[in-house]
TIZAMAR-438522 format. One record per atom (N, C-alpha, C): residue in one letter; atom name; z, y, x; residue number from 1. Coordinates in steps of 0.02 Angstrom, whole numbers, plus 50000, padded with zeros to 5 digits. Each point is the difference from the previous one (the first is absolute). Layout:
{rec A CA {Z Y X} NUM},
...
//
This chain:
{rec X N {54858 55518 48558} 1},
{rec X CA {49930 50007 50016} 1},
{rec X C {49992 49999 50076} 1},
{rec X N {49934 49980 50044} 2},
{rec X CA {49971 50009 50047} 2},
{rec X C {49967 50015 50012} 2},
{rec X N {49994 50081 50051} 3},
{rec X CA {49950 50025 50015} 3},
{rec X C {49979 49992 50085} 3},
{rec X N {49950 49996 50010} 4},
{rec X CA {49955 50031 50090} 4},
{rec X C {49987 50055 50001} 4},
{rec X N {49995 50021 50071} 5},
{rec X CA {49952 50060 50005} 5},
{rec X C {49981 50002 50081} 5},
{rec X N {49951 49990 50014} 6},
{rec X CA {49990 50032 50078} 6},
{rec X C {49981 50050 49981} 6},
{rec X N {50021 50053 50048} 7},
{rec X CA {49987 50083 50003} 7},
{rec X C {50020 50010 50094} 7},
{rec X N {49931 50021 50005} 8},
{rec X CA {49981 50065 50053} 8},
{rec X C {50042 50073 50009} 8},
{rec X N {50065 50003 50021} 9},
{rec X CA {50021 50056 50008} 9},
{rec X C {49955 50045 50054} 9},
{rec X N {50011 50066 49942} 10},
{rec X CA {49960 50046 50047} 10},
{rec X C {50024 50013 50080} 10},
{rec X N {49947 50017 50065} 11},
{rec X CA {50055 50001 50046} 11},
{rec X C {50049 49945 50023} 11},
{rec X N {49966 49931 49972} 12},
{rec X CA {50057 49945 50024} 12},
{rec X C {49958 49936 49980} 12},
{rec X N {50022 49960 50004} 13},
{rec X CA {49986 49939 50004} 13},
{rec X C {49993 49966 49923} 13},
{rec X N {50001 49947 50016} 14},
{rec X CA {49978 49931 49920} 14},
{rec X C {50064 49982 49972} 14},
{rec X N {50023 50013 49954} 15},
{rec X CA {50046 50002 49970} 15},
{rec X C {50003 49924 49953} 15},
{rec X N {50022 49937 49986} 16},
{rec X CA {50012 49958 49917} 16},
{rec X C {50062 49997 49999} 16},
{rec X N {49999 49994 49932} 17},
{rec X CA {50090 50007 49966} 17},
{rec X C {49953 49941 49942} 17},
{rec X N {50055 49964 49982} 18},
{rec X CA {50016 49947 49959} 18},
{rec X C {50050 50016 49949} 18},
{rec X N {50002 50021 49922} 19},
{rec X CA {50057 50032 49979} 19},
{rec X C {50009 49941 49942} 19},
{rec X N {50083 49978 49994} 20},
{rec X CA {50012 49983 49941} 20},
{rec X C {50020 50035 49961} 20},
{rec X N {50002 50022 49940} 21},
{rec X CA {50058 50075 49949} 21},
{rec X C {49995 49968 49947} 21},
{rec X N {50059 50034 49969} 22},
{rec X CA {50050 50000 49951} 22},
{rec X C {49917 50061 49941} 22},
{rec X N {49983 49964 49945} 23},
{rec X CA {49974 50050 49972} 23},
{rec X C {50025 50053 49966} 23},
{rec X N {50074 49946 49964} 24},
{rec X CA {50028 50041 49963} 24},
{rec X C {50069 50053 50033} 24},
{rec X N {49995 49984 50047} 25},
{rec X CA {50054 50060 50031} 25},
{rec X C {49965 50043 50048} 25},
{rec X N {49942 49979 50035} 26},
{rec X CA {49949 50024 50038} 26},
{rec X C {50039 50018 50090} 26},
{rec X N {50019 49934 49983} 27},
{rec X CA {50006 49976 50096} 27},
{rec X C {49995 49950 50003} 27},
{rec X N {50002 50005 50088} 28},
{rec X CA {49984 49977 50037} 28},
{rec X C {50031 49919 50010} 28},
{rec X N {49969 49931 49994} 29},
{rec X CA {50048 49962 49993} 29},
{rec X C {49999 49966 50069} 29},
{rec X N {49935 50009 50015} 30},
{rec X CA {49996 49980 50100} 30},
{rec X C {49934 50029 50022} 30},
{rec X N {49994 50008 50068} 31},
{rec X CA {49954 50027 50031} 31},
{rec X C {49980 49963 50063} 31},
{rec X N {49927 50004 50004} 32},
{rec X CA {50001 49950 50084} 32},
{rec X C {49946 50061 50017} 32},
{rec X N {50017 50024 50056} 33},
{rec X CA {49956 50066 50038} 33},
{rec X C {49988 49960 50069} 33},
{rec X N {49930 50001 50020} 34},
{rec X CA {49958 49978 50047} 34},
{rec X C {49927 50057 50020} 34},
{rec X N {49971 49992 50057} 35},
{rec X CA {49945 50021 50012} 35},
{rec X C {50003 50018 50071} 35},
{rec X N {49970 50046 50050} 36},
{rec X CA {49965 50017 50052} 36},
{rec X C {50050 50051 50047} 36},
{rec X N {50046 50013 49949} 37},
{rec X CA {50044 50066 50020} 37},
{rec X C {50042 49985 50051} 37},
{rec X N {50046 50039 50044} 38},
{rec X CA {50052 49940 50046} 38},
{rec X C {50068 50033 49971} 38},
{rec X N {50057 49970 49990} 39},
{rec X CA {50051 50035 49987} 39},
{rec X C {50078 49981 50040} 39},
{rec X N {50028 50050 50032} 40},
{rec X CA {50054 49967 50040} 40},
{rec X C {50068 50026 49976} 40},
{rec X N {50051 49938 50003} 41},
{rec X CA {50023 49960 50003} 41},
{rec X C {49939 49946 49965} 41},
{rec X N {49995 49934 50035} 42},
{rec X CA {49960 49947 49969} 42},
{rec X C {50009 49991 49935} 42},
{rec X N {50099 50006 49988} 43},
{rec X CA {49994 49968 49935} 43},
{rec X C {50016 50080 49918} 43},
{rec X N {49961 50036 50060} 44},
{rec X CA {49999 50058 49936} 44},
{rec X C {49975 49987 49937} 44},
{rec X N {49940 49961 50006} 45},
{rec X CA {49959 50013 49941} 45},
{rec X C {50026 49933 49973} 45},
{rec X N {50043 49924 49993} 46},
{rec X CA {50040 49983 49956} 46},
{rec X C {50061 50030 49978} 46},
{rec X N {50032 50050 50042} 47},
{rec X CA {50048 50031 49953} 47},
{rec X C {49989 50057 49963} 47},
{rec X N {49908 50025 50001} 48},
{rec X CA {50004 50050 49937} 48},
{rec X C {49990 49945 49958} 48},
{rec X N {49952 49951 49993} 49},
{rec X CA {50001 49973 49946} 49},
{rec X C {50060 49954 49963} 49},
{rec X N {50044 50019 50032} 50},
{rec X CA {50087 49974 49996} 50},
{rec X C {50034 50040 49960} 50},
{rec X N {49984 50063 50039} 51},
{rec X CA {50030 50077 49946} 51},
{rec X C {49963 50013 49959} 51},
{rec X N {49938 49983 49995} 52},
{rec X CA {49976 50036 49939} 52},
{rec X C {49993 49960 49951} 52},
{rec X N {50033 49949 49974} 53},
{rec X CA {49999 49952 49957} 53},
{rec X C {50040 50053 49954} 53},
{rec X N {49993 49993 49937} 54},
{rec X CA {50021 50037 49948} 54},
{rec X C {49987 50063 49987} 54},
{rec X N {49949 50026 50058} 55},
{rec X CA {49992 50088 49993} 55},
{rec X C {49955 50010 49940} 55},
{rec X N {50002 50050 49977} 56},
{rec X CA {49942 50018 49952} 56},
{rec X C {49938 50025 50024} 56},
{rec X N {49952 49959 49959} 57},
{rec X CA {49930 50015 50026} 57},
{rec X C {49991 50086 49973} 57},
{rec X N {50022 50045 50056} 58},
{rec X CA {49999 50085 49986} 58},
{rec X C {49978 50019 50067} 58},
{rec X N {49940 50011 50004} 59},
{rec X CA {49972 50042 50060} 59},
{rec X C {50069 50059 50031} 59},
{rec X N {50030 50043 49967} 60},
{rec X CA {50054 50022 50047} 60},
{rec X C {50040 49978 50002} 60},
{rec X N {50023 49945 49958} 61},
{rec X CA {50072 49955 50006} 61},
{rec X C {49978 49967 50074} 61},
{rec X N {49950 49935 50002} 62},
{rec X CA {49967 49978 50034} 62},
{rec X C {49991 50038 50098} 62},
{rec X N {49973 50053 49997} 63},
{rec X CA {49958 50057 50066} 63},
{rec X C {50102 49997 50021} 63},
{rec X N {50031 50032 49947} 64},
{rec X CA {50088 50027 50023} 64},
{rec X C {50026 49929 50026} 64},
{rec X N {50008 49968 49945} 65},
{rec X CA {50031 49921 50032} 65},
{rec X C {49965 49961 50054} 65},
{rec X N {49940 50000 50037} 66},
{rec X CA {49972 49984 50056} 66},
{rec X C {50025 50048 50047} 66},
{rec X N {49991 50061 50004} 67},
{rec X CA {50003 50045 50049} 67},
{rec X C {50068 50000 50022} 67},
{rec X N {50058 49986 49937} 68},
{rec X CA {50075 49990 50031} 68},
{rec X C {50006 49934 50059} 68},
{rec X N {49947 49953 49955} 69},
{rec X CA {50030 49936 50050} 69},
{rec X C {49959 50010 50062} 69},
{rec X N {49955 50032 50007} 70},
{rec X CA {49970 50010 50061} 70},
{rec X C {50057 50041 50035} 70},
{rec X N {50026 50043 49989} 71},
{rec X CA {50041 50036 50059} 71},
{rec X C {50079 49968 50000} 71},
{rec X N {50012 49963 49940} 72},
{rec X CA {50054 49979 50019} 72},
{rec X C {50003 49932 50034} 72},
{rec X N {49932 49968 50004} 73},
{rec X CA {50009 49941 50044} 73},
{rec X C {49960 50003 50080} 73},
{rec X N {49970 50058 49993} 74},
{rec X CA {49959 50034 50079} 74},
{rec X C {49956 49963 49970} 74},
{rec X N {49953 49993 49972} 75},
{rec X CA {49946 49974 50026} 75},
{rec X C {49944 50049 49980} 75},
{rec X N {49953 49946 50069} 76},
{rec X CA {49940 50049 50000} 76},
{rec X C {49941 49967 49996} 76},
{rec X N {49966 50037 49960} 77},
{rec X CA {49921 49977 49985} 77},
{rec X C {49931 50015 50039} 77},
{rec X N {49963 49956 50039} 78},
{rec X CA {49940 50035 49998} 78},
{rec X C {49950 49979 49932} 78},
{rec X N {49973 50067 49986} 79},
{rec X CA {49942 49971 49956} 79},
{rec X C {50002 49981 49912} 79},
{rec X N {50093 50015 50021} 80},
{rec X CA {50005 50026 49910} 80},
{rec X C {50062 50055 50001} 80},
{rec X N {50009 50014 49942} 81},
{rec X CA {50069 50039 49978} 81},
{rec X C {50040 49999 49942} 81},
{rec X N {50030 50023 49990} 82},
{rec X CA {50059 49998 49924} 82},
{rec X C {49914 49999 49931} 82},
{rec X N {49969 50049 50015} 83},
{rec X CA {49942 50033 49958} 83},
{rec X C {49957 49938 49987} 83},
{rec X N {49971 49970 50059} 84},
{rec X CA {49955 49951 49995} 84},
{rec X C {50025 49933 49987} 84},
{rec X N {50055 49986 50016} 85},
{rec X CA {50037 49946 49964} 85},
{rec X C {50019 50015 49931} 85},
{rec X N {50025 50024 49955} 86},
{rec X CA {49990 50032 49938} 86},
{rec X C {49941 49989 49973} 86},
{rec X N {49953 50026 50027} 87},
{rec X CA {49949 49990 49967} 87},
{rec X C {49950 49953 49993} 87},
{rec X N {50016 49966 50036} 88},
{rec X CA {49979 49899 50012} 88},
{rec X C {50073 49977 49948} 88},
{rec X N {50028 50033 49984} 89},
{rec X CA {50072 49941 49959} 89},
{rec X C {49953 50025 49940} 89},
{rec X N {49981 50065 49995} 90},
{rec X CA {49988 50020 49918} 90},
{rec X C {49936 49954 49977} 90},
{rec X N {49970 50010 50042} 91},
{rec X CA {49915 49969 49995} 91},
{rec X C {50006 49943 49961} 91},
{rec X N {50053 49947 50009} 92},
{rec X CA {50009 49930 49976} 92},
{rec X C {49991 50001 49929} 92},
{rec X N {50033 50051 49969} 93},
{rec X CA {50013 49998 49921} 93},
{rec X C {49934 50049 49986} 93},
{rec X N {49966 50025 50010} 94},
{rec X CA {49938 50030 49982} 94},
{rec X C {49962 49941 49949} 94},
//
């Protein structure tokens, strides 16, 4: 399946995520994350959607498995977070 979602994080910027998933296992089969936010290293935001190929669409699986790759690859966000990215991935399958 394919879902969209632009979402307005609170406190941050314009968030779209593009999701492909797995219905019957309920992940993630690719992700394309774009919008207004800035995030450094440049190429942060293709290697979450690198790592998070196969995660399960689980709001705390999801918030835990972002927040690791955020500190284990330094990067930093303006204008989103582990929370608001999560919740632009979930939006898709709504």
């Amino acid at each position: 399946m394919r879902g969209h979602s632009v979402y307005k994080v609170p406190q941050g910027k314009l968030l779209k995520t593009t999701l492909e998933y797995d219905e019957t296992r309920h992940t993630i089969q690719s992700l394309r994350i774009t919008g207004d936010f800035f995030a450094y290293p440049e190429e942060a935001i293709e290697l979450l959607e690198l790592k998070l190929e196969q995660t399960p669409l689980d709001h705390t699986v999801l918030v835990q498995t972002i927040t690791r790759l955020i500190h284990e690859h330094q990067i930093q966000f303006i204008g989103l977070d582990a929370e608001g990215l999560t919740q632009g991935i979930l939006r898709c399958v709504l």
